[in-house]
Backbone as a chain_set.jsonl record, in Angstrom:
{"seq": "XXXXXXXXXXXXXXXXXXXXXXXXXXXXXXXXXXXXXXXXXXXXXXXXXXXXXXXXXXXXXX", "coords": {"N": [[7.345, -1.73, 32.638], [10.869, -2.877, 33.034], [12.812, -4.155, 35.562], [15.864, -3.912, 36.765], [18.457, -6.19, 37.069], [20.034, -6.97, 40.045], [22.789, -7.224, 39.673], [23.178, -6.15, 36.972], [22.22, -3.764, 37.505], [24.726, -3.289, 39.672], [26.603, -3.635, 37.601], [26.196, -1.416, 36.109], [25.787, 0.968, 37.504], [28.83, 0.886, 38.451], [29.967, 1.231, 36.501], [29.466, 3.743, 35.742], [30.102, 5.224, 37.92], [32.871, 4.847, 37.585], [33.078, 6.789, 34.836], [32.256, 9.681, 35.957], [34.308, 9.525, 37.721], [36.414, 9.985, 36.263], [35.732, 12.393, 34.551], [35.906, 14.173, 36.564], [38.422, 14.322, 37.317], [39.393, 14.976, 34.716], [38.408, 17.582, 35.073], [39.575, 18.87, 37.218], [42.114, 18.786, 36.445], [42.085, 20.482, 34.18], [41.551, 22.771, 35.508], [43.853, 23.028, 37.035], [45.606, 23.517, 34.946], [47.059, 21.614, 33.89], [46.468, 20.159, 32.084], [46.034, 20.675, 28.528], [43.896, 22.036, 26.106], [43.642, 19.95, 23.714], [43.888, 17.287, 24.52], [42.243, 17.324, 26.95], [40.151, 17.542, 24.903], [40.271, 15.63, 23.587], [40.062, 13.483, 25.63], [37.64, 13.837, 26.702], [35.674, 13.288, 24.517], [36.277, 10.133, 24.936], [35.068, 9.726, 27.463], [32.184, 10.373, 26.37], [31.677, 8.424, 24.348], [31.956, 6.429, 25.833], [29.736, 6.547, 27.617], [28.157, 6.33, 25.879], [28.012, 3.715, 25.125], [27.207, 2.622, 27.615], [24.59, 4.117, 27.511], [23.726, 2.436, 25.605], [23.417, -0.209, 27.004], [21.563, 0.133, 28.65], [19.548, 0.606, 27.389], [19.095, -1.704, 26.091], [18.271, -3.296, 28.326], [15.796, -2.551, 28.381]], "CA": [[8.729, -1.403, 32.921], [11.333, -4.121, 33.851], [13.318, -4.281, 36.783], [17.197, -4.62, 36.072], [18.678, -7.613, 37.919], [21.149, -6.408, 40.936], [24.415, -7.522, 38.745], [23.466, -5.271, 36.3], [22.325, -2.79, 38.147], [26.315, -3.068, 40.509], [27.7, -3.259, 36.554], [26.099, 0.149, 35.38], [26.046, 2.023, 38.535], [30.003, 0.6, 38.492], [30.57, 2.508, 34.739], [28.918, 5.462, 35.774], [30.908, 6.152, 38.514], [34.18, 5.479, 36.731], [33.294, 7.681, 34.194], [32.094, 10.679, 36.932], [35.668, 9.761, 38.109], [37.197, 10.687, 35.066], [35.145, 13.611, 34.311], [36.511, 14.666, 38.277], [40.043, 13.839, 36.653], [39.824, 16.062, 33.969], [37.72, 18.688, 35.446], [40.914, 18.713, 38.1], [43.331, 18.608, 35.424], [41.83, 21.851, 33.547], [41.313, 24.338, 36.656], [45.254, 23.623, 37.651], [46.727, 24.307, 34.258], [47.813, 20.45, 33.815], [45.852, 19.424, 30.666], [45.571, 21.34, 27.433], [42.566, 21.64, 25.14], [43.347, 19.571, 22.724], [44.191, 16.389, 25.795], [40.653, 17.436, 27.39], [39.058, 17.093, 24.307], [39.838, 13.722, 23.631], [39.308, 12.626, 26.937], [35.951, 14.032, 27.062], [35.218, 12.021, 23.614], [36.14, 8.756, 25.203], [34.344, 9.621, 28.158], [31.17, 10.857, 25.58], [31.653, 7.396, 23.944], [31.811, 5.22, 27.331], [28.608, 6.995, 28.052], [27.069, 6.373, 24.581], [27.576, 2.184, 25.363], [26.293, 2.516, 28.957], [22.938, 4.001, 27.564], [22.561, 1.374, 24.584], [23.049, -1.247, 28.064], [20.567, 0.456, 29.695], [18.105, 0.417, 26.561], [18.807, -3.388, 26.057], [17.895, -3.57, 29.7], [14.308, -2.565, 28.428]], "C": [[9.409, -2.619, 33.529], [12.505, -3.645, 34.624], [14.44, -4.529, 36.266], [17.296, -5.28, 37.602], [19.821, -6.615, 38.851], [22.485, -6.53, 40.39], [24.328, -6.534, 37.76], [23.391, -4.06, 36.978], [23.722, -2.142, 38.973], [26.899, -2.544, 38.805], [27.482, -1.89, 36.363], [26.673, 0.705, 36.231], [28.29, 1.954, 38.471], [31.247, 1.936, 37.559], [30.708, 3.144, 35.047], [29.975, 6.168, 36.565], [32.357, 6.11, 38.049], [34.142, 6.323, 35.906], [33.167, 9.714, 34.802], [33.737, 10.69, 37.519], [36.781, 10.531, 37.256], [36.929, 11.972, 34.475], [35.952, 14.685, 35.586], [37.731, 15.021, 37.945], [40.143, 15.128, 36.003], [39.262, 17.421, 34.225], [39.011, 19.617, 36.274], [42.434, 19.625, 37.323], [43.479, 20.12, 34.687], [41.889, 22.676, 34.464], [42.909, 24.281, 36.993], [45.739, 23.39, 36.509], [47.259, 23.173, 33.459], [47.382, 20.006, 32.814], [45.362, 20.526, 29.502], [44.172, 20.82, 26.681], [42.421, 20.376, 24.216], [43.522, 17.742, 24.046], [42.572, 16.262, 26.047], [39.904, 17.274, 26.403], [39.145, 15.829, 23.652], [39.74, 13.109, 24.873], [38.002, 12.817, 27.508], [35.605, 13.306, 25.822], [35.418, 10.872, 23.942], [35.379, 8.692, 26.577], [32.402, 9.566, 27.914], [30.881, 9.198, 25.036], [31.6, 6.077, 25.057], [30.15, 5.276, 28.02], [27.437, 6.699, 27.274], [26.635, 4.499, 25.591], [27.005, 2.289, 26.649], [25.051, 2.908, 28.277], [22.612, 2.868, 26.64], [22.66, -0.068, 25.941], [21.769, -1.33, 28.545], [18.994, 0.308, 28.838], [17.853, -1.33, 26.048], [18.34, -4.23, 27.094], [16.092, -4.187, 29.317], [13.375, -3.572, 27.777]], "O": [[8.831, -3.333, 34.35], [13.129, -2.672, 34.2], [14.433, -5.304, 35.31], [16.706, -5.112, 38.669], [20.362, -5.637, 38.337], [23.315, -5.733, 40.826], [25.38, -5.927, 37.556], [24.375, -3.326, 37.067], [23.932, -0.93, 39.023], [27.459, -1.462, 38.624], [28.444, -1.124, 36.424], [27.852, 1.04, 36.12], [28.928, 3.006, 38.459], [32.209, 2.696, 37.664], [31.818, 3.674, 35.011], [30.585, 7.194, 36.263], [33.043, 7.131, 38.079], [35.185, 6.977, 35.901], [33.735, 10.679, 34.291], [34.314, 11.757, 37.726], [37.654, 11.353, 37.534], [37.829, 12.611, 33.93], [36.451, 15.787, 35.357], [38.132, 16.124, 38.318], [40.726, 16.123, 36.435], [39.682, 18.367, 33.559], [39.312, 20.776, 35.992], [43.243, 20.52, 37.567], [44.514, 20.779, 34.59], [42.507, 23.665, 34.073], [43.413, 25.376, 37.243], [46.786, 22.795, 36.762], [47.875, 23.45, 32.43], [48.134, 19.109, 32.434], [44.32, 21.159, 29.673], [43.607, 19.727, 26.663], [41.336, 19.844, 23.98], [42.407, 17.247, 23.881], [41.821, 15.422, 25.553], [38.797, 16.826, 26.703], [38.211, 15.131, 23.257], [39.187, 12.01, 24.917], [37.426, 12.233, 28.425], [35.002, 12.306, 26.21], [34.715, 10.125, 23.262], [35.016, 7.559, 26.894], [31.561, 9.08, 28.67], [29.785, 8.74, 25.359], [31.181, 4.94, 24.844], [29.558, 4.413, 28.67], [26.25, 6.725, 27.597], [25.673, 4.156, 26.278], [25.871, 1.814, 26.574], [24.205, 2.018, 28.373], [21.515, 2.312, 26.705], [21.861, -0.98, 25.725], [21.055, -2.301, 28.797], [17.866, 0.055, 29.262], [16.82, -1.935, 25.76], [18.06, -5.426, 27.012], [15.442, -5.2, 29.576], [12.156, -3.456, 27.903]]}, "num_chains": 1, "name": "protein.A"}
């Protein structure tokens, strides 16, 4: 197993939590009424797709 370097490790961890932010966002957004379905579901596909490239990072890591 290899060790990611501390820069990558700040970059991922960095992603992740912007995308947990955005998930927060729209999670937010849906319970008060403020974002329709069709809104939430493209912003959960670019969040789905932000998530895809973070894991192929994490497998080029290996």
């Amino acid at each position: 197993m290899n060790t990611m370097s501390p820069i990558r490790k700040d970059f991922l961890a960095s992603h992740l939590r912007s995308q947990l932010s955005r998930l927060n966002s729209i999670l937010n957004n849906i319970e008060e009424e403020r974002l329709d379905g069709e809104c939430a579901s493209e912003s959960l596909r670019e969040v789905e797709l932000n998530l895809r490239q973070i894991r192929r990072l994490c497998v080029e890591c290996q």
